[in-house]
NULUM-410809 format. One record per residue: x, y, z of N, C-alpha, C in turn. Coordinates in steps of 0.001 Angstrom, whole numbers, padded with zeros to 6 digits, always signed. Layout:
XYZXYZXYZ
...
END
This chain:
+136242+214146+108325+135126+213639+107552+134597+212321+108114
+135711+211551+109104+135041+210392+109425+134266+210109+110223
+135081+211801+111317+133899+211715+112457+132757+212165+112343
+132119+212827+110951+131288+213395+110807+130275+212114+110368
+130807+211448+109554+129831+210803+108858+129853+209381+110484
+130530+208886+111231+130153+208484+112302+128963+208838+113136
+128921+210378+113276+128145+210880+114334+126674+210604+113432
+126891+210730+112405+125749+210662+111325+125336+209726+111149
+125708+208303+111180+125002+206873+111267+124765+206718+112767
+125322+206949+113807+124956+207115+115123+123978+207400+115295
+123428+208772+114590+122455+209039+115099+121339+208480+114041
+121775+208261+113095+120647+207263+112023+120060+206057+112196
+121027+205500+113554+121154+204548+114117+120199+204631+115583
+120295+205494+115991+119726+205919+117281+118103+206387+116806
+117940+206617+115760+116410+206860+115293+115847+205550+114848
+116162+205257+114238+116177+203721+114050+115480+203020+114769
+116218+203288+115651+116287+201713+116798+114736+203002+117653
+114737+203880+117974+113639+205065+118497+112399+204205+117911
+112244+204673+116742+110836+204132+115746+110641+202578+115745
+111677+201698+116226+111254+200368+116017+110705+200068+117288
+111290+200967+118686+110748+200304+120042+109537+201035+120101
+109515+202328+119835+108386+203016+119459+107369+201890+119065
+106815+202057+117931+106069+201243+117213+105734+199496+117772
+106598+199173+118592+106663+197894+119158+105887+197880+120837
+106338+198794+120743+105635+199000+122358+104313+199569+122113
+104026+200605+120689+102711+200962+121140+101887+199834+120492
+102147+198555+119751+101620+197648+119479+101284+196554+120672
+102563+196623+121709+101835+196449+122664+101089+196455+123554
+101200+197890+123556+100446+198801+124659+098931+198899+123755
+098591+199011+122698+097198+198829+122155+096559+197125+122202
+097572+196463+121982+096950+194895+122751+096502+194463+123882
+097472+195383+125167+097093+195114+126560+095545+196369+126462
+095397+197250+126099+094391+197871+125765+093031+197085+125365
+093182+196102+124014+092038+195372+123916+091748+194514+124982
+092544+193985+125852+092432+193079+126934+091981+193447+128155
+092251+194812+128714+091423+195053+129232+090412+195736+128838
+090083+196171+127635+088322+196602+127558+087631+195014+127336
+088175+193885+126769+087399+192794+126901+087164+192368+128203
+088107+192592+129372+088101+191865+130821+086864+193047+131206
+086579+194701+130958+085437+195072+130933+084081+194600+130702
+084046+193890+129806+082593+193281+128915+082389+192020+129902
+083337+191384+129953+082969+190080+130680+082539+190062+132121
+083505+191565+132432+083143+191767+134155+081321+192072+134186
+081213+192982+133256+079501+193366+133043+078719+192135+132352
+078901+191316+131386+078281+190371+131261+078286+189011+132614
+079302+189268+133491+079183+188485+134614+077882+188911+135363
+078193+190268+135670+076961+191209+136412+075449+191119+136171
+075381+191143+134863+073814+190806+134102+073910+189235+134230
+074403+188363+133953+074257+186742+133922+073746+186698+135552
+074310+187474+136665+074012+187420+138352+072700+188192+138532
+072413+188937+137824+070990+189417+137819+070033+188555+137446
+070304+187920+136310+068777+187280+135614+068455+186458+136789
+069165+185683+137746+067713+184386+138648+067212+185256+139695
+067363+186357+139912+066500+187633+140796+065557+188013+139938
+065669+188146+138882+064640+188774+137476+063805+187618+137490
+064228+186659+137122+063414+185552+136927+061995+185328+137908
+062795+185316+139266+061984+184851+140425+061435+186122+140314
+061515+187005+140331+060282+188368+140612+059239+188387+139337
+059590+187282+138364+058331+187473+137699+057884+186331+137469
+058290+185015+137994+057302+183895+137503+056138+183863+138129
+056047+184221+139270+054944+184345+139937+053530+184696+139225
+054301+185963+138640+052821+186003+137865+052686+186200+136450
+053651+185565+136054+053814+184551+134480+053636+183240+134246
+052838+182522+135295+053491+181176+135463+053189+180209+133912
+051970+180425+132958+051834+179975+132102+052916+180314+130635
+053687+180934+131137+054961+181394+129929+056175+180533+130655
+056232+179466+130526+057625+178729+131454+058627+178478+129875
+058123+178642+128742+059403+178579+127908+059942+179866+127652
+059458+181155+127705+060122+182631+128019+061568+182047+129173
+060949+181061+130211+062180+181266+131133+062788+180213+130797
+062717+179304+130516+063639+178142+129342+064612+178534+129022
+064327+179686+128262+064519+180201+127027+066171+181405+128069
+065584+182178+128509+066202+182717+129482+067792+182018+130235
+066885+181146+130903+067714+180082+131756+068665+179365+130819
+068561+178632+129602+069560+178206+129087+070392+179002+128605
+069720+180280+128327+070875+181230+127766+072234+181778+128387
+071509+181965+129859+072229+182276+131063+073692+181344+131139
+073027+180306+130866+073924+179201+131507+074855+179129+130074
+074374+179522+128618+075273+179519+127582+076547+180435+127991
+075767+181553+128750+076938+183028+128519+077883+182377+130029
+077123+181780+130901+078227+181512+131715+079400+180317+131577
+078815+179385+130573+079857+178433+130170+080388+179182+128931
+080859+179906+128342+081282+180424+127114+082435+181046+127232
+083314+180617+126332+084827+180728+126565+085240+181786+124798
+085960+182578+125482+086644+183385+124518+085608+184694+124205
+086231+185813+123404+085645+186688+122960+084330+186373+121944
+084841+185325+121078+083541+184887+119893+082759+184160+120805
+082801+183324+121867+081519+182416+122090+080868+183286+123312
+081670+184137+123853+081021+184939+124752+079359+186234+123832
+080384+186611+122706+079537+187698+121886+078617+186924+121735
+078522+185485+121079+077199+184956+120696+076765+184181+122216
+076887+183603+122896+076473+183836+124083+075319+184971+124424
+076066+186312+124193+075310+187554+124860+074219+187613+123625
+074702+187754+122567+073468+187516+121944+072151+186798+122355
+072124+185872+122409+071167+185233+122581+070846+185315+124386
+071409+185917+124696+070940+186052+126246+069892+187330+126196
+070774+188464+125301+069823+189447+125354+068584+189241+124059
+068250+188022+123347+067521+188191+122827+066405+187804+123928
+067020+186383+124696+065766+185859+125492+065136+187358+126669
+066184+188189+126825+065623+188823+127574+064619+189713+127071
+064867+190032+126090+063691+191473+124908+062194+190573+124977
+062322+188985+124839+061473+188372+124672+060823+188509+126215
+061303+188633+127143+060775+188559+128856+060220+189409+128924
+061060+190459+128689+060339+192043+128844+059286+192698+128144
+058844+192202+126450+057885+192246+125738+056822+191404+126513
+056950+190267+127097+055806+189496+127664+055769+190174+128795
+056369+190546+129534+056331+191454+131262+055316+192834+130983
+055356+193119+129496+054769+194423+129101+053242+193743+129394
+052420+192977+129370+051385+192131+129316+050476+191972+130571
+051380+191927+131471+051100+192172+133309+051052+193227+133963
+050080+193972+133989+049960+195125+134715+050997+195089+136418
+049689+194443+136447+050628+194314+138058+051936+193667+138329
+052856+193301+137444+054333+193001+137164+054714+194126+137207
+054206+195033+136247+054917+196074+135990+054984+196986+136979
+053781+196958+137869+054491+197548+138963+054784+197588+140446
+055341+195847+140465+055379+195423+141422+057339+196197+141284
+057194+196196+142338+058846+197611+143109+060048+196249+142769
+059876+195411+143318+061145+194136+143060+061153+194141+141137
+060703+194233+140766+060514+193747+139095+061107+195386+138823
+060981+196550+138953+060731+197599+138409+062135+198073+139012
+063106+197470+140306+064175+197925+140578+064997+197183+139542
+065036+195547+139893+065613+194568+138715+065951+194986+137195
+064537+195513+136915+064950+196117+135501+065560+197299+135191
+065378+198235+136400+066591+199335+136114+068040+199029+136074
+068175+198522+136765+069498+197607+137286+069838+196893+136296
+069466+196220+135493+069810+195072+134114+070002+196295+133281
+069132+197248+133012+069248+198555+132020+070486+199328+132349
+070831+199466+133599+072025+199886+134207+073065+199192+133594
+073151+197259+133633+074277+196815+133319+074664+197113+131930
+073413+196995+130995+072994+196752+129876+073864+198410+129017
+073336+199281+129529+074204+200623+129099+075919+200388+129601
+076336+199738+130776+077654+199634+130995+078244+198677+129828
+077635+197441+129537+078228+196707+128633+078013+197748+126769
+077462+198399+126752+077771+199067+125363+078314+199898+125264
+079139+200486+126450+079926+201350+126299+081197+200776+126341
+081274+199578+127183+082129+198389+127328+082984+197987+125808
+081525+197592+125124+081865+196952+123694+082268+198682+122665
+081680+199446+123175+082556+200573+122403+083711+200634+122466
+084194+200798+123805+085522+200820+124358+086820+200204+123782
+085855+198752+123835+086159+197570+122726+087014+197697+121538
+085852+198352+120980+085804+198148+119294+086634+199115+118596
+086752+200461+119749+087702+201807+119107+088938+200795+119664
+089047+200129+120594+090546+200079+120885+090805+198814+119928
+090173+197980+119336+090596+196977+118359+090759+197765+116785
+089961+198495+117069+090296+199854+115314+091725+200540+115513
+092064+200634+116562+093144+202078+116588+094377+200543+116013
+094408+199246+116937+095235+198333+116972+095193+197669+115756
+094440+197711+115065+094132+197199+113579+094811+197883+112460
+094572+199873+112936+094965+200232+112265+096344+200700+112056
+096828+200225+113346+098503+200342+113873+099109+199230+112507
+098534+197636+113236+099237+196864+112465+099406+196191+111163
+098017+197022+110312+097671+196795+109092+098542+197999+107638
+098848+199195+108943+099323+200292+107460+100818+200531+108037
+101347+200498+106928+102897+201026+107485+103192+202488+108411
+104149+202388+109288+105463+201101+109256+104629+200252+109724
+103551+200134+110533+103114+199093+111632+103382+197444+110989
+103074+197614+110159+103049+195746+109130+104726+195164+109432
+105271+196607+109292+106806+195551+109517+106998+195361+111311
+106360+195575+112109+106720+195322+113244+105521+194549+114090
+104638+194278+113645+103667+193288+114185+103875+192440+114815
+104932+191782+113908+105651+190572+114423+104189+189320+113670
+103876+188398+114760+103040+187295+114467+101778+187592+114922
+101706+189200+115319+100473+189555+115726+098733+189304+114551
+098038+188871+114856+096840+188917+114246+095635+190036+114286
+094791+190375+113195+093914+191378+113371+092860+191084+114364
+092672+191452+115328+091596+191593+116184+090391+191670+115363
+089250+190719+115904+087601+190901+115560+087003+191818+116465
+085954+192607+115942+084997+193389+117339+083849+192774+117246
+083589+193344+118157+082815+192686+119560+081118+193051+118446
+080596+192439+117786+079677+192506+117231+078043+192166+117469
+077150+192958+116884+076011+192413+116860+075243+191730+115820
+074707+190362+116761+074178+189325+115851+073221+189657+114946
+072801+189275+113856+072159+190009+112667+070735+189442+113706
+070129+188420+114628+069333+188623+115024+068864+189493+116323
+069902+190080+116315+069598+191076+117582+068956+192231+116511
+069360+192470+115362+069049+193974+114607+067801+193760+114098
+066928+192657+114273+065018+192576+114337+064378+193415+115214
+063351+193275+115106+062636+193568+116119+062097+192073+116995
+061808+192010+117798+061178+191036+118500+059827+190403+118495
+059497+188959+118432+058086+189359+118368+057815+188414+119295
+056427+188968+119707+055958+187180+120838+054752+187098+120653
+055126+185822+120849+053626+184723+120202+052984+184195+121286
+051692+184457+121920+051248+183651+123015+050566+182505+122509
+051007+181575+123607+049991+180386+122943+048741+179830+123244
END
């Protein structure tokens, strides 16, 4: 009877300890997950931040009376490239891609912008990055849900450890306007 009930905490013991590394590792393995879909977003928000002074220069030329469109642009640029962490990066991009909706609504205005070949490759190419980074921030946002929902419902809560809930990668309530531009 003793060896029975031995083999029987042994192995109660051996499940045990299964479900705790279990659960510990895939808490880790869904963290290194959010980290690299964020090192994703930033690699593509690097990419678009290296595009805009090619964008820029292919259209001041013949924008030259709109120099706060590129103000506007240019400081943003320089927000998303000094911007540290996941939150100051998101609002960063925010406002980078607002100044840009604002470029491209005024670019709509210039015939011959529109179809000058340097301006018309540029913007495929930004539209290019622009679809990579939202699939980026999808990528994102399922892998901060699956990790949220690991460490928020049991067992996951007892093995978290000091882990915290991940934020996603969100859009600014002024990106969900429409745009408008005002000439002066």
């Amino acid at each position: 009877m003793s060896l029975l009930l031995t083999i029987g905490l042994a192995v109660f013991a051996f499940i045990v300890v299964l479900v705790i590394v279990y659960y510990i590792n895939r808490i880790r393995i869904l963290s290194n997950r959010i980290n690299n879909a964020w090192a994703q977003i930033d690699v593509q928000l690097k990419k678009r931040s290296d595009l805009i002074p090619n964008l820029v220069e292919a259209v001041k030329g013949y924008m030259k009376h709109e120099r706060r469109v590129f103000e506007n642009v240019t400081k943003a640029r320089s927000a998303m490239l000094g911007a540290k962490g996941p939150e100051g990066k998101a609002m960063a991009n925010n406002q980078l891609t607002a100044a840009l909706k604002t470029l491209f609504a005024v670019a709509e205005n210039y015939p011959k912008l529109r179809a000058n070949e340097n301006f018309l490759m540029l913007q495929e190419e930004l539209s290019g990055v622009e679809n990579k980074i939202a699939y980026s921030r999808q990528f994102y946002n399922d892998s901060v849900l699956t990790y949220n929902n690991l460490i928020t419902t049991i067992p996951g809560t007892f093995f978290k450890g000091s882990r915290k809930v991940e934020k996603y990668f969100e859009v600014a309530e002024v990106d969900r306007k429409a745009v408008k531009v005002k000439f002066e």
